[in-house]
N, C-alpha and C positions, 0 to 999 in steps of 0.2 A: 872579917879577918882576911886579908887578905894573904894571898900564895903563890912563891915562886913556880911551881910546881906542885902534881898532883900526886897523891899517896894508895895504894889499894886501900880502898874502903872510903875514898871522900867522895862525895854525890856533890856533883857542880851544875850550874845552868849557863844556856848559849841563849841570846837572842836571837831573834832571826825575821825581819819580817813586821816591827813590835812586838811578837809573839816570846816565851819564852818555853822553853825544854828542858827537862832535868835529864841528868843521867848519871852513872858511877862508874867508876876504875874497880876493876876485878881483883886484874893479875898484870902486872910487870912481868912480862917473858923474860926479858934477860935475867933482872936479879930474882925473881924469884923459881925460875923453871933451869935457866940453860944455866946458870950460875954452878949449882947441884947437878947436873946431867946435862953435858953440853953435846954430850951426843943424840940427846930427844928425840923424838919425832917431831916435834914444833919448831924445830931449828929455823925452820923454814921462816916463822915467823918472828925469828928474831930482831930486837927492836922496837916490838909491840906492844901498845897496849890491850888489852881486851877489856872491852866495855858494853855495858850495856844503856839502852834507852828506856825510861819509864813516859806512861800512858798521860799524857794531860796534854794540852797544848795553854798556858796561861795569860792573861793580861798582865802579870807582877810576877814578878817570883817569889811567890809564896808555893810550896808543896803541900799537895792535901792528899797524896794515893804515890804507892810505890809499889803499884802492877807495872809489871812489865810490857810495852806494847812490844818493843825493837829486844832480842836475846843477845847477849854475847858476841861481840863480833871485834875480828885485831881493826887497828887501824894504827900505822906509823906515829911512834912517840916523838920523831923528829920534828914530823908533820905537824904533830899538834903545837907545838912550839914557835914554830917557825913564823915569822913577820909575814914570810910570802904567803902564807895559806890564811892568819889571822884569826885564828880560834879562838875570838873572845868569850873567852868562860872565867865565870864566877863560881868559888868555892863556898861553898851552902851547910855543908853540917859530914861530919865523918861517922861512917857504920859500919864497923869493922869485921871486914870480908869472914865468914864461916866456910870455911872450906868444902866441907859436905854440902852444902850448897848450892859449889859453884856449874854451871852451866857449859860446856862449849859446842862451838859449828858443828854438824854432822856433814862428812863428805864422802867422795866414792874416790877409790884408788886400785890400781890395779892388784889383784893377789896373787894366787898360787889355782895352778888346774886352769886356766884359762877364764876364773871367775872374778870376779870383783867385789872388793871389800867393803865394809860400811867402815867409817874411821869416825872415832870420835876420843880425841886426846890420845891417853895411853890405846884405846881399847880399837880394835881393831878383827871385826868377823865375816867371814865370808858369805854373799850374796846368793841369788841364785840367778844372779845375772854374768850374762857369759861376756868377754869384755869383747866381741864384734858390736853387741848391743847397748856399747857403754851410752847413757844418755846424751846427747847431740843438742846443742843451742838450736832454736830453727834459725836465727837471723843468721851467726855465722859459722852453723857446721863447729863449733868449738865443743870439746867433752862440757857436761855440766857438773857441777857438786863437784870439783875437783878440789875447792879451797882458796881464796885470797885474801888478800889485803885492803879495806878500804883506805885509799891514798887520802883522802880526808875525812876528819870526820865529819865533816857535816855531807856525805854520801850518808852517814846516818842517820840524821836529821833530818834529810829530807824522807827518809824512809819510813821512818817514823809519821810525818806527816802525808807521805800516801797512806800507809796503813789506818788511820787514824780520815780518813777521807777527804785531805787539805792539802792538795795538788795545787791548789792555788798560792801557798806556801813554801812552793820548793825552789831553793836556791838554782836548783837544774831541771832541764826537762829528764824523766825517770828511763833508764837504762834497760831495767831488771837485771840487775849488777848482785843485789843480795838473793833474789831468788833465783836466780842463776847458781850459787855458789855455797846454798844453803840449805841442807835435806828438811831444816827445820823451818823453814818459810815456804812447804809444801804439805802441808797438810797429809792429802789422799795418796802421792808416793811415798810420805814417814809411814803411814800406816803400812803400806806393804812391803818397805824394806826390813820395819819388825819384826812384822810377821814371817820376812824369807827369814831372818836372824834368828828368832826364836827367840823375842826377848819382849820386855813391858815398855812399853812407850812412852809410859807412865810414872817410870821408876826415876829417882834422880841417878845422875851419870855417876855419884859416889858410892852406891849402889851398883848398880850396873857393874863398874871398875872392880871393886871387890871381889865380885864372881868369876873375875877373872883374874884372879892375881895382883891386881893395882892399886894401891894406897895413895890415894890422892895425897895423904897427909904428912908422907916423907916429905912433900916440901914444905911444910910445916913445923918441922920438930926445934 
């Protein structure tokens, strides 16, 4: 069946390589997030999709597992469209997004007291990190976990295939562009920024949100 476009909740595949990759559309940031509250905290990423990458690397596109390798990350809806970047994907079967669910980035932002915040969508708690010691890229001195944009997706894609240990499959040589920008592609620093927060690492972020006043599901209603 083919598709002009893609919908939250349709799981599509890219080739790459002969290889093939699945992965799914989350959330539409504009119409589903800044539509209802254009004042957000995600403004930032308006325009976006957020998507995630699932675990396989295949000879066909057939899907047999929908673990996750790659979590939640935006990447320009423009982007994916556009002739000049050529995101050839195929639309594979639709599974309609649960909200409680859904996943996003965890990143560091400046707060209040000279401390620095954990951010993660609505929620938003303070560190026990003073922001002199905001974390620092070593190649250029840039803050880290601050939050971006992957300008293609297939900055995905290739991610996924490092993770997965198929560097030999990457459309680029590797950056660390997501581990850079992502508290959740650190393992041993998640653990300790929970632990400053005082929270389950464990827990889903609809959870999480809750206990703090956040209803994932007003955008929902």
């Amino acid at each position: 069946m083919a598709k002009k476009k893609l919908v939250e909740g349709d799981i599509f595949y890219v080739k790459v390589n002969s290889k093939y990759i699945f992965a799914r559309l989350l959330l539409d940031v504009d119409s589903r997030i800044l539509k209802h509250e254009p004042e957000h905290n995600c403004k930032f990423f308006s325009g976006c999709y957020l998507i995630e990458v699932y675990k396989g690397i295949y000879e066909t596109p057939n899907l047999t597992s929908k673990e996750i390798i790659l979590p939640s990350q935006y990447t320009f809806k423009k982007y994916f469209y556009s002739k000049n970047y050529n995101v050839e994907w195929t639309f594979h079967e639709h599974e309609p997004v649960e909200y409680y669910k859904l996943d996003f980035p965890e990143t560091l932002e400046t707060g209040d007291k000279g401390l620095i915040n954990f951010r993660k969508f609505d929620v938003s708690l303070p560190t026990k990190i003073v922001c002199e010691d905001f974390p620092k890229n070593k190649g250029n001195g840039n803050q880290k976990y601050t939050g971006t944009i992957c300008s293609s997706f297939y900055q995905m894609v290739d991610e996924s295939f490092h993770l997965q240990d198929r560097d030999d499959l990457m459309k680029s040589d590797r950056t660390y562009f997501l581990d850079n920008n992502d508290i959740r592609l650190n393992n041993n620093f998640r653990k300790e920024i929970y632990d400053q927060i005082g929270e389950d690492m464990n827990q889903s972020y609809y959870e999480m949100a809750l206990k703090h006043g956040y209803d994932l599901g007003r955008f929902y209603q």
